[in-house]
FIDONU-947128 format. One record per residue (C-alpha): residue in three letters; x, y, z. Coordinates in steps of 0.5 Angstrom, whole numbers, plus 500, padded with zeros to 3 digits. Example, Ala and Ser with C-alpha at 12.3 -4.5 7.8 and 13.67 -1.06 7.14 Angstrom:
BEGIN
ALA525491516 SER527498514 
***
This chain:
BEGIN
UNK343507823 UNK344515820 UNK339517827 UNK345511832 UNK350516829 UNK348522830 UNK347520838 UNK353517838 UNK356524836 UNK352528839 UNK353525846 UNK360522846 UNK363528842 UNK358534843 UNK363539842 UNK365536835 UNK358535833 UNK357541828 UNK363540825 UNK363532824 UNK355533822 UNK355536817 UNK350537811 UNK354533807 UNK355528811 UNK348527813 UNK346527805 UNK351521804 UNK348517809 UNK342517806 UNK344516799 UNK348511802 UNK341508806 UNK337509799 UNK343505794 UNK343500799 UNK336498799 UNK333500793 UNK339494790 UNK337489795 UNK330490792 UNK332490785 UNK337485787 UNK331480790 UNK325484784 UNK330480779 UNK331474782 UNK323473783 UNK322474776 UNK326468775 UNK321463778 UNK314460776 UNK308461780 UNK302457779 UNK296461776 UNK289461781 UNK293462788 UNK291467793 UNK298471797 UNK295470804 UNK298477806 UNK296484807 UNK301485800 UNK306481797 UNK311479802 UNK319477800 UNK318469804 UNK310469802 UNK312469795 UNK317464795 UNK312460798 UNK308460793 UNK313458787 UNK313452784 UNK321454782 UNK326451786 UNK328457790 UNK334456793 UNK338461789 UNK332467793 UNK334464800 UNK341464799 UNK340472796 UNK336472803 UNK341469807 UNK347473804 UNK344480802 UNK340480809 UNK347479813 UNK350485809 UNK344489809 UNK340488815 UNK346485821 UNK351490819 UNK347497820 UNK345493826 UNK351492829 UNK354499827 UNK348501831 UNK349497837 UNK357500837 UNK355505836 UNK349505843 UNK355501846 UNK360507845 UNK354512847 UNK353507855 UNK361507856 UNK360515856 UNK355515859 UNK358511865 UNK364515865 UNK361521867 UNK355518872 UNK350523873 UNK343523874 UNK341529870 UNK346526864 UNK343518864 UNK337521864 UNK338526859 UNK341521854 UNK335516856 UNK330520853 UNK334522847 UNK336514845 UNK331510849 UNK326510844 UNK329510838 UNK334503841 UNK326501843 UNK324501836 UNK330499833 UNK330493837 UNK323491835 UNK325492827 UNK331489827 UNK327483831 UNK322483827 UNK326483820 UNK332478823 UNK326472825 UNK321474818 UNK328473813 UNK334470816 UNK332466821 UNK329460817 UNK322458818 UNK317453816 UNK311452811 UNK306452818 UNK308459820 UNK304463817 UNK300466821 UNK306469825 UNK310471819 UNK304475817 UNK304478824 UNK311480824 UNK311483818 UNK304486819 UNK309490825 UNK316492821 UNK312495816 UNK305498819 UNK307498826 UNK314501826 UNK313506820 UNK308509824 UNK312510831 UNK318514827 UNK314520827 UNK314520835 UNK322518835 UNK324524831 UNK319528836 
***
């Protein structure tokens, strides 16, 4: 989310851009990111150690998944879903909306001013990180918020295989 405003000024205000994004605007966004996720990961640590699990039971993942772990309660987990559903709306569909306005903003500028140059030159800067963002997003959207059934297994090993190896691994060549 920090990375879509930060294009969205620099090309919608790029006279503004020193002024608007300052170093403690840039440290407050990363203290924003880092509060809100470590109190989803508290709020579902907590949750989790509510529930009872069956001795013997191999967890059929790479590591111990938030959906593979419910799976394999013996508790009603009922209260971990609606966590889910409910800390997944606030944490994982808001930032992606902003970042979807904020590419919105950054397309109507780019339209505004139609010049080969300039689309190209914004393709190149946001491009990659939308693609990236989109396929995240995906991933994370199908894993935790759309429901799933016992017989998906395989996929939710594969999608969260792709958000949390994947996607960490082409950060390097969208901030390059």
């Amino acid at each position: 989310q920090a990375l879509a405003y930060d294009r969205f000024v620099a090309i919608c205000h790029p006279l503004h851009y020193p002024r608007i994004m300052s170093q403690n605007l840039c440290f407050l966004l990363v203290v924003v990111s880092w509060v809100l996720s470590s109190a989803n990961a508290l709020l579902h640590t907590l949750l989790l150690a509510r529930l009872s699990f069956l001795r013997g039971i191999t967890l059929p993942h790479f590591f111990c998944d938030l959906s593979a772990l419910l799976k394999l309660s013996s508790s009603d987990t009922t209260i971990n879903q609606l966590a889910i559903l409910t800390a997944g709306s606030a944490v994982v569909t808001l930032p992606f909306m902003c970042i979807l306005v904020s590419y919105g903003h950054i397309g109507a500028t780019i339209l505004r001013r139609p010049s080969l140059k300039g689309i190209c030159k914004a393709l190149s800067t946001c491009g990659s990180h939308l693609s990236v963002v989109s396929v995240y997003y995906g991933a994370v959207i199908a894993l935790y918020i759309v429901p799933s059934s016992n017989s998906t297994n395989d996929k939710d090993i594969a999608v969260s295989v792709l958000y949390t190896l994947v996607i960490p691994m082409l950060n390097p060549f969208i901030c390059s």
